[in-house]
C-alpha positions as semicolon CSV with decimal commas, in nm:
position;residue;x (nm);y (nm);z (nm)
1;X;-2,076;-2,005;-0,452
2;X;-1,779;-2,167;-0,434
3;X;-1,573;-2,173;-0,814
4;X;-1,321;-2,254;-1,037
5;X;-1,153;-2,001;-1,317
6;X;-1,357;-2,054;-1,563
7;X;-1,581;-2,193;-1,784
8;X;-1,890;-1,991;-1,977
9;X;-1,841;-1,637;-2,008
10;X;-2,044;-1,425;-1,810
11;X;-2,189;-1,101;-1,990
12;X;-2,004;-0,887;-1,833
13;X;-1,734;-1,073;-1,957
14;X;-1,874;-1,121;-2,338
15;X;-1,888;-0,731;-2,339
16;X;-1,568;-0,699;-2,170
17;X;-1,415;-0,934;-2,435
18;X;-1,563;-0,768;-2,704
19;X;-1,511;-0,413;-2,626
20;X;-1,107;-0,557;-2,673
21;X;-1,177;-0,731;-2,947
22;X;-1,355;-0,466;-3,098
23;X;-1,239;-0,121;-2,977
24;X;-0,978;-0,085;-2,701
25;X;-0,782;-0,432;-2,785
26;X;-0,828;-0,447;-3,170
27;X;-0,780;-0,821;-3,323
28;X;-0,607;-0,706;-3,604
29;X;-0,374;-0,449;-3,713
30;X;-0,068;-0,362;-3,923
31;X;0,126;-0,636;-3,719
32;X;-0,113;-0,890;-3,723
33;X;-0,110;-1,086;-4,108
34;X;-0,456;-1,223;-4,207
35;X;-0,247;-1,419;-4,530
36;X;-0,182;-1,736;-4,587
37;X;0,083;-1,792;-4,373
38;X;0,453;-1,937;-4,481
39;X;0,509;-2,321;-4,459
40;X;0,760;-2,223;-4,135
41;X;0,884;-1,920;-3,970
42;X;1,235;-1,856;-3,715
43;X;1,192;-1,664;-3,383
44;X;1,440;-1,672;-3,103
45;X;1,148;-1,691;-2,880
46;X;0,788;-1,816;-2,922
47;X;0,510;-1,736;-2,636
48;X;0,245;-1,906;-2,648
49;X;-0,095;-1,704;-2,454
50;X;-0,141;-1,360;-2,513
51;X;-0,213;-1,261;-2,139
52;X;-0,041;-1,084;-1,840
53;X;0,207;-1,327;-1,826
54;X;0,271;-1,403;-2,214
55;X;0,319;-1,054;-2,265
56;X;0,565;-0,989;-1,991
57;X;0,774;-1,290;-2,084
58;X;0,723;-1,108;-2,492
59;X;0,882;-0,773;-2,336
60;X;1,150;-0,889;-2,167
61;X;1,303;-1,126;-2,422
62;X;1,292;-0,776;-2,660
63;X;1,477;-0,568;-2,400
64;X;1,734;-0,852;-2,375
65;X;1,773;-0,851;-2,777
66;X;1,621;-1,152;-2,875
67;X;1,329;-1,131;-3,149
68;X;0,972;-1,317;-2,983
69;X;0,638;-1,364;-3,107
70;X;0,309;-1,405;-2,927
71;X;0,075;-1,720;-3,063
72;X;-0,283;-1,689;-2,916
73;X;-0,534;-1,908;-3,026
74;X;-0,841;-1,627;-2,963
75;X;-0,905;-1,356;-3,177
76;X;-0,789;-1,112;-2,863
77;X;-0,640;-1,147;-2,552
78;X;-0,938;-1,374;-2,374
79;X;-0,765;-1,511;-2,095
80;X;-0,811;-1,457;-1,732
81;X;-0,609;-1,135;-1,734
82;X;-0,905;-0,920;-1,871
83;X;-1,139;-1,070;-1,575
84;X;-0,888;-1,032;-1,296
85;X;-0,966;-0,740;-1,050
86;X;-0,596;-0,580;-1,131
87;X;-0,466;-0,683;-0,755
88;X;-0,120;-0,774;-0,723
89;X;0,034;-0,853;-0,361
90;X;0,399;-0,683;-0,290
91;X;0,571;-0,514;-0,047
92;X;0,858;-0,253;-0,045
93;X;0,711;-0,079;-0,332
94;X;0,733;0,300;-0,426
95;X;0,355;0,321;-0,399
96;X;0,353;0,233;-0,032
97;X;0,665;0,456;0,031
98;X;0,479;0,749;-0,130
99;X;0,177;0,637;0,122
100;X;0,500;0,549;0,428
101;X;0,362;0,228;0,488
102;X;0,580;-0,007;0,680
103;X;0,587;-0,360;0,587
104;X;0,896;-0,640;0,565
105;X;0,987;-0,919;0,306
106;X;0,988;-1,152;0,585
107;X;0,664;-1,091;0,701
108;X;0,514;-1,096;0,368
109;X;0,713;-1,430;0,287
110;X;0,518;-1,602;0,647
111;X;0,185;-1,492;0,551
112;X;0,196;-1,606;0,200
113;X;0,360;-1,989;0,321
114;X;0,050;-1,952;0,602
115;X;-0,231;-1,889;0,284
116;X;-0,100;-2,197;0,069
117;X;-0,058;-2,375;0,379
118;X;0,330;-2,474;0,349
119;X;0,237;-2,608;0,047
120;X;0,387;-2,331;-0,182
121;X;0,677;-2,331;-0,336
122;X;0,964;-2,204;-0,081
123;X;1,204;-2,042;-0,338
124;X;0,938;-1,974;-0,601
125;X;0,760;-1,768;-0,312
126;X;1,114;-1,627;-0,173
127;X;1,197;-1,509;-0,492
128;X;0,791;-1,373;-0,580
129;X;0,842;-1,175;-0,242
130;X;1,217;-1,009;-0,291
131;X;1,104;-0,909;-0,630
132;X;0,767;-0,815;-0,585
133;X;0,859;-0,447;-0,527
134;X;1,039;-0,453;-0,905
135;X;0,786;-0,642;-1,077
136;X;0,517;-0,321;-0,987
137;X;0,805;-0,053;-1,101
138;X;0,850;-0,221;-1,413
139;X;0,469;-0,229;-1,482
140;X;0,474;0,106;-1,434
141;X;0,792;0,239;-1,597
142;X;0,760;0,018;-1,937
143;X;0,445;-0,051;-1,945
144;X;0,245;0,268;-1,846
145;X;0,010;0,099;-1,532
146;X;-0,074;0,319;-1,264
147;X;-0,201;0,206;-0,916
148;X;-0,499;0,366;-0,709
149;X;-0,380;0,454;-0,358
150;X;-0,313;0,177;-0,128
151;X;-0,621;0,117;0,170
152;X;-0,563;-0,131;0,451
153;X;-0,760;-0,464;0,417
154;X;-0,762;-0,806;0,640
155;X;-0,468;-1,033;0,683
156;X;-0,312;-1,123;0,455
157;X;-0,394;-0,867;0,213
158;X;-0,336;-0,541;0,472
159;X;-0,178;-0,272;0,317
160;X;0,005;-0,502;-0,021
161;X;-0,301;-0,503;-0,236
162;X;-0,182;-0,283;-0,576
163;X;-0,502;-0,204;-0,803
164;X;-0,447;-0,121;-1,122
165;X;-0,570;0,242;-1,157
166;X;-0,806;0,175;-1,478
167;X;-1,049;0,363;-1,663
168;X;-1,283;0,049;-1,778
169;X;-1,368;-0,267;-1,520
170;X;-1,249;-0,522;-1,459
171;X;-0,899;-0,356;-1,379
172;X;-0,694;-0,691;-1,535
173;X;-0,858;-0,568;-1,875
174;X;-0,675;-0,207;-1,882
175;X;-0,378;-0,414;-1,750
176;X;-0,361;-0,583;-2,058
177;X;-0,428;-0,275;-2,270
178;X;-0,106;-0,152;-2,145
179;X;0,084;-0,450;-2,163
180;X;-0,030;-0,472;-2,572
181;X;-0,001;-0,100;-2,632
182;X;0,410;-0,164;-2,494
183;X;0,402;-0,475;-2,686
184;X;0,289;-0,319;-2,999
185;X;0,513;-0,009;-2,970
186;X;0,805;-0,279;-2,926
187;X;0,758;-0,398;-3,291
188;X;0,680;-0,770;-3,117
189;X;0,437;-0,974;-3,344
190;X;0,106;-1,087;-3,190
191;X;-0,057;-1,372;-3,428
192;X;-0,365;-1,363;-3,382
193;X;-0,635;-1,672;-3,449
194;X;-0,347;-1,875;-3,410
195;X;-0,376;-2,200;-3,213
196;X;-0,064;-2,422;-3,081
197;X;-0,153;-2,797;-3,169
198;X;0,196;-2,928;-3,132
199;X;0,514;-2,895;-2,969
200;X;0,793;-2,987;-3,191
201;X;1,102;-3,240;-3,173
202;X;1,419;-3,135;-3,282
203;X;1,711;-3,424;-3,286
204;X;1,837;-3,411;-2,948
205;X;1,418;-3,419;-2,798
206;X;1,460;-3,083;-2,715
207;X;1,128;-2,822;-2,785
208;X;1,223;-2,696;-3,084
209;X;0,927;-2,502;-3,232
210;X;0,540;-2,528;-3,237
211;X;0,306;-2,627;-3,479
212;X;-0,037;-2,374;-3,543
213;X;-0,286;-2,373;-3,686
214;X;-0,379;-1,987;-3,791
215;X;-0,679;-1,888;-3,912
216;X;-0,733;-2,214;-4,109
217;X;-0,380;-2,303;-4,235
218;X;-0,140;-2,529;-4,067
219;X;0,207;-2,414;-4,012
220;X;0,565;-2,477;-3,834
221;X;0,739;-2,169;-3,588
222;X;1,047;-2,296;-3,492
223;X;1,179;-2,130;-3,213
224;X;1,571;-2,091;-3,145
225;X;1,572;-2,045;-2,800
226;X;1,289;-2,215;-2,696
227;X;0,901;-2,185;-2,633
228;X;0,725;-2,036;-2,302
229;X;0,388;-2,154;-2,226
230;X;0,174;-1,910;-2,083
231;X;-0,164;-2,057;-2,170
232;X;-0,335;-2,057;-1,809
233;X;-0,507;-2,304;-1,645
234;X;-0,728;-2,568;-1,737
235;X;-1,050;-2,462;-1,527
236;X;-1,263;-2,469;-1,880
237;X;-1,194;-2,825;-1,933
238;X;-1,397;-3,067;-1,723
239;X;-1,207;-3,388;-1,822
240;X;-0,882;-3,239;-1,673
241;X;-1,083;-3,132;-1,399
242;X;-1,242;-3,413;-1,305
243;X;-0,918;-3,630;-1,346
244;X;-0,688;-3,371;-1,097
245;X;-0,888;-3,198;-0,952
246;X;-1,213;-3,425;-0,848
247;X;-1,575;-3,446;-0,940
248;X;-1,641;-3,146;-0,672
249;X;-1,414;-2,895;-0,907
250;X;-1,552;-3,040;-1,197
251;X;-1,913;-3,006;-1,117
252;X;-1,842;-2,625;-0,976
253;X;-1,979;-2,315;-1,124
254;X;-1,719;-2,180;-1,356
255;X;-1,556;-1,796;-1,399
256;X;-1,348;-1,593;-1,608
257;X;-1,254;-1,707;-1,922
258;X;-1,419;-2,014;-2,119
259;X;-1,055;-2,046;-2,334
260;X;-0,865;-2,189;-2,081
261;X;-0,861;-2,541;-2,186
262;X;-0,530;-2,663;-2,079
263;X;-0,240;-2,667;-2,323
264;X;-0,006;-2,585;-2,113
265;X;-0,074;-2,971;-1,977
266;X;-0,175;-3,179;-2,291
267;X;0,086;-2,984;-2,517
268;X;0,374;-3,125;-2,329
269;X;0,216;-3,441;-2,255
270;X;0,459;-3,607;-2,527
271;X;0,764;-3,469;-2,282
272;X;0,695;-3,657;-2,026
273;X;0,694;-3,355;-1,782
274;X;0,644;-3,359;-1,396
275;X;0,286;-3,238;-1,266
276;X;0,292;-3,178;-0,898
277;X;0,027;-2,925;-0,714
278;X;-0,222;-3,086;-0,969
279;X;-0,517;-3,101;-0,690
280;X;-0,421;-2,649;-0,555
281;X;-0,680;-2,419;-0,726
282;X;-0,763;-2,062;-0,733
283;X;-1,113;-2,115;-0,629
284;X;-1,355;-1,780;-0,465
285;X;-1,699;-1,683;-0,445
286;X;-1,936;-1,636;-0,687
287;X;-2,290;-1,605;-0,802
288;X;-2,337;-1,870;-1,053
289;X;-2,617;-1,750;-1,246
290;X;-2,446;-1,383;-1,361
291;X;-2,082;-1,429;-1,249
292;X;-2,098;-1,158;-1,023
293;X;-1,751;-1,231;-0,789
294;X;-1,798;-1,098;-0,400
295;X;-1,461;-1,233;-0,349
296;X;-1,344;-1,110;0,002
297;X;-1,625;-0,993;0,106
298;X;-1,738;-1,335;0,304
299;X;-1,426;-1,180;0,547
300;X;-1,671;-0,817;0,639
301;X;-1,968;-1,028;0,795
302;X;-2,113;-1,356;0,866
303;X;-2,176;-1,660;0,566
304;X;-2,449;-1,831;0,649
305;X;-2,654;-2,195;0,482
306;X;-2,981;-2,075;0,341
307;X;-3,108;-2,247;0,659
308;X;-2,931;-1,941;0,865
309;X;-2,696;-2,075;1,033
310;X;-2,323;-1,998;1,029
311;X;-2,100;-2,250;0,899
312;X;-1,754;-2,148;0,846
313;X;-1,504;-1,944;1,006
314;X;-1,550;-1,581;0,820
315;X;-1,181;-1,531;0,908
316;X;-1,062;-1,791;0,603
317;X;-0,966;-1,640;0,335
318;X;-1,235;-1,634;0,023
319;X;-1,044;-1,921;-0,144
320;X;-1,070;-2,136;0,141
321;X;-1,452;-2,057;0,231
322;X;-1,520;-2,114;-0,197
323;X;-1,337;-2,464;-0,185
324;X;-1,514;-2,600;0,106
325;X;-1,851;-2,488;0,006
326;X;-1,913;-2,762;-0,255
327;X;-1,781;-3,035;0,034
328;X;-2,010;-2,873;0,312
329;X;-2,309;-2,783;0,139
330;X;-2,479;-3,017;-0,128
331;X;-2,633;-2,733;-0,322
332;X;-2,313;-2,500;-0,288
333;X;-2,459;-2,186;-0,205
334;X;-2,444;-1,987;0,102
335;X;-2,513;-1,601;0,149
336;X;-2,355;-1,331;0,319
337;X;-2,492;-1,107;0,565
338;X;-2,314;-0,737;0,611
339;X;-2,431;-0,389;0,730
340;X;-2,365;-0,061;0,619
341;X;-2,077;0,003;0,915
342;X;-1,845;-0,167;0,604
343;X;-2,074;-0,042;0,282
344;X;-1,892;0,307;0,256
345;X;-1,565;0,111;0,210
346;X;-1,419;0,134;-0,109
347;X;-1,291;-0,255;-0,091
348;X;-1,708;-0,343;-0,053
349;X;-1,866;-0,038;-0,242
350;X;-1,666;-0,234;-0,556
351;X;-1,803;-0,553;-0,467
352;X;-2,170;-0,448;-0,470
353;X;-2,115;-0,238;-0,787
354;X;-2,044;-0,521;-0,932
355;X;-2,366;-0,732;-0,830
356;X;-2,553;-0,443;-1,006
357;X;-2,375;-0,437;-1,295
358;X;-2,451;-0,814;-1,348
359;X;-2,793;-0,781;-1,262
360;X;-2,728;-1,018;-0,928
361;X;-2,947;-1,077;-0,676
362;X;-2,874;-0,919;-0,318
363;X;-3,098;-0,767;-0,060
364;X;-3,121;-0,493;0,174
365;X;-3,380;-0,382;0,503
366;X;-3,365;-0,246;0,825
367;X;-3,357;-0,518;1,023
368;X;-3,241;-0,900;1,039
369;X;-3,607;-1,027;1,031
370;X;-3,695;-0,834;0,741
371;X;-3,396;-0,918;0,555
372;X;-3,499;-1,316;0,597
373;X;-3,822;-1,225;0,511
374;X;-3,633;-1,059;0,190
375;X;-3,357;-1,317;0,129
376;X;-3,619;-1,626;0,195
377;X;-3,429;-1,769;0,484
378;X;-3,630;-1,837;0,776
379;X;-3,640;-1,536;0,975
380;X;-3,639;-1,764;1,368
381;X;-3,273;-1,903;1,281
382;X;-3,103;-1,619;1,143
383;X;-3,219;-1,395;1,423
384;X;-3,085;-1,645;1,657
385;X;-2,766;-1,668;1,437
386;X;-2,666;-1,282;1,473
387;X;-2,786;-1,243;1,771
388;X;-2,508;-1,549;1,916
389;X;-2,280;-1,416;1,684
390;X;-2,299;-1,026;1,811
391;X;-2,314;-1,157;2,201
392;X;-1,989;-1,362;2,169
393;X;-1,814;-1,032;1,962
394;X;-1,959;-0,769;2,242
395;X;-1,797;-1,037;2,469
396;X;-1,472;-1,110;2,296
397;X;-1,528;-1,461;2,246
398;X;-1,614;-1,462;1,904
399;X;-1,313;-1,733;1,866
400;X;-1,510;-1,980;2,081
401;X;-1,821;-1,990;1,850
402;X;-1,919;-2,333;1,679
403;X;-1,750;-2,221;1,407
404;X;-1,543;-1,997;1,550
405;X;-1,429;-1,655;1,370
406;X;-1,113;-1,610;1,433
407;X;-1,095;-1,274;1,317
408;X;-0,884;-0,954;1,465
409;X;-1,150;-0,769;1,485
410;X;-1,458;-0,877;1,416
411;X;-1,797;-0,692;1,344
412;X;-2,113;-0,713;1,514
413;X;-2,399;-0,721;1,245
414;X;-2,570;-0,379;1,413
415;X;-2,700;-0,178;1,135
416;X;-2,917;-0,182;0,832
């Protein structure tokens, strides 16, 4: 259950990534060369990763005059990006003005120190926060995105979550649509089949340029003004795993994308450059076998051992609940138990949709009993399980439960 982005694709995924590669996000075009390339090329800027974050770095060194290019060693964009959900956190944005939702910078700057656990950045997340509200403008103004109306979900989410308003699912793949169509209408040049094996020297040990390999044929771009690395993370390659991260990361289930192998790390090996953070992952839920992601839906019910017994707080957020998994449970699975007062939610509806789609187990009946009976957990425990659970919410003491749960407000498990 709990996960690391990303190792084998799953098939949504493969059809996700192919439908780009093939239809919406073509691989090649009239910008795209298939030739033998040149010995060398000149750019003021080279990108290297063709995701959310490549792109946007592409754009804006265009709008300040500066000619970029985009290297990406897939044959489409294959990162992360076009598995992401199409979430991004902000506050003071037009979208919740249009809605008049009330929220404050400061507010939002607390809860995000509380997630990473004053372990974040300070400035990085100061400066994440005071521009978060510009960030979803631009998106919208250059690059076409639209966002589905804002709903109100659990700290520290509440009423910031901005979902990309998208046709085709996951949302992070019409995300990058945009971002390519604006890229492509910009005149910057995506090379395609193109992968960064070097980071060039120039005289003074400064980056000067990269060294590719595209589609077979080695080749120098120098770049005058530098190279941004926007490669991802290194979730699809075990050995950096294992040495950062730990055997428990290294031996988790994997999601996402299977091309993020970690350049941005052994690339600039050669420059001696400081790695802090190395051991903080984006880790969530997940159903191993099909990739089907329930993400923050372990906050609408009770998790439970497949021995029935609760064993985490169910107010952590789904990071936190996926990373201790692995260290709690040998076999790292666990199962969640809702009811239908939270299955007409939009936030949930989503979430089962997208068992379906994957063909992923989950089970329904009428009663607790007769959903062990369904789930194969032993019927005795889990009974006893909701039935503490719902006498300490009735009572308000949910927060003195062995785990607690610690949420707001937290459900009874009452209904089928």
């Amino acid at each position: 259950m709990g996960s690391v982005n990303c190792n084998k694709l799953a098939k949504a995924g493969q059809a996700c990534q192919a439908s780009l590669a093939n239809k919406t996000i073509p691989s090649t075009d009239s910008e795209v060369s298939i030739d033998v390339p040149p010995e060398s090329e000149e750019f003021d800027v080279v990108v290297i990763g063709c995701g959310c974050a490549g792109m946007a770095a592409a754009i804006e060194a265009k709008h300040t005059g500066k000619k970029p290019v985009i290297l990406e060693k897939m044959p489409a964009p294959a990162g992360n990006t076009i598995y992401a959900g199409g979430i991004i956190c902000a506050t003071g944005t037009y979208v919740q003005k249009q809605q008049g939702i009330q929220d404050s910078l400061e507010q939002f700057y607390k809860d995000m120190m509380a997630v990473s656990k004053e372990k974040g950045d300070a400035e990085l997340t100061r400066m994440y926060v005071e521009r978060s509200s510009e960030q979803i403008r631009w998106l919208s103004e250059v690059c076409g995105v639209k966002f589905r109306p804002i709903e109100k979900e659990i700290w520290p989410m509440l009423q910031r979550w901005h979902v990309v308003d998208a046709p085709i699912h996951p949302a992070g793949a019409h995300l990058s649509q945009c971002m390519l169509d604006t890229v492509r209408k910009l005149g910057i040049p995506v090379r395609f089949n193109a992968k960064a094996i070097e980071l060039t020297k120039g005289s003074n040990l400064s980056c000067s340029g990269v060294m590719v390999v595209q589609n077979g044929k080695p080749m120098e771009i120098k770049a005058r003004g530098g190279v941004v690395i926007a490669t991802g993370g290194f979730s699809a390659n075990r050995e950096l795993l294992d040495r950062h991260i730990g055997k428990g990361a290294a031996r988790m289930p994997n999601r996402g994308s299977s091309c993020l192998t970690g350049e941005n790390i052994t690339l600039t090996e050669p420059f001696s450059p400081m790695l802090v953070n190395m051991d903080q992952f984006h880790g969530g839920p997940i159903h191993g076998p099909t990739k089907a992601n329930p993400s923050i839906l372990v906050n609408y019910g009770i998790v439970v051992t497949y021995d029935g017994a609760r064993f985490v707080d169910e107010a952590s957020t789904y990071v936190a609940i996926a990373k201790a998994l692995p260290k709690l449970i040998l076999t790292n699975k666990a199962m969640i138990i809702i009811d239908d007062q939270v299955t007409g939610m939009s936030t949930v509806d989503d979430r089962i949709k997208r068992y379906e789609r994957a063909g992923a187990k989950f089970y329904r009946a009428n009663s607790v009993s007769e959903l062990a009976a369904e789930a194969g957990l032993p019927a005795d425990a889990l009974v006893k399980t909701v039935d503490e659970y719902n006498a300490a919410v009735k009572a308000g003491k949910a927060n003195l439960l062995a785990p607690p749960n610690t949420l707001k407000n937290p459900r009874q498990i009452a209904k089928a």
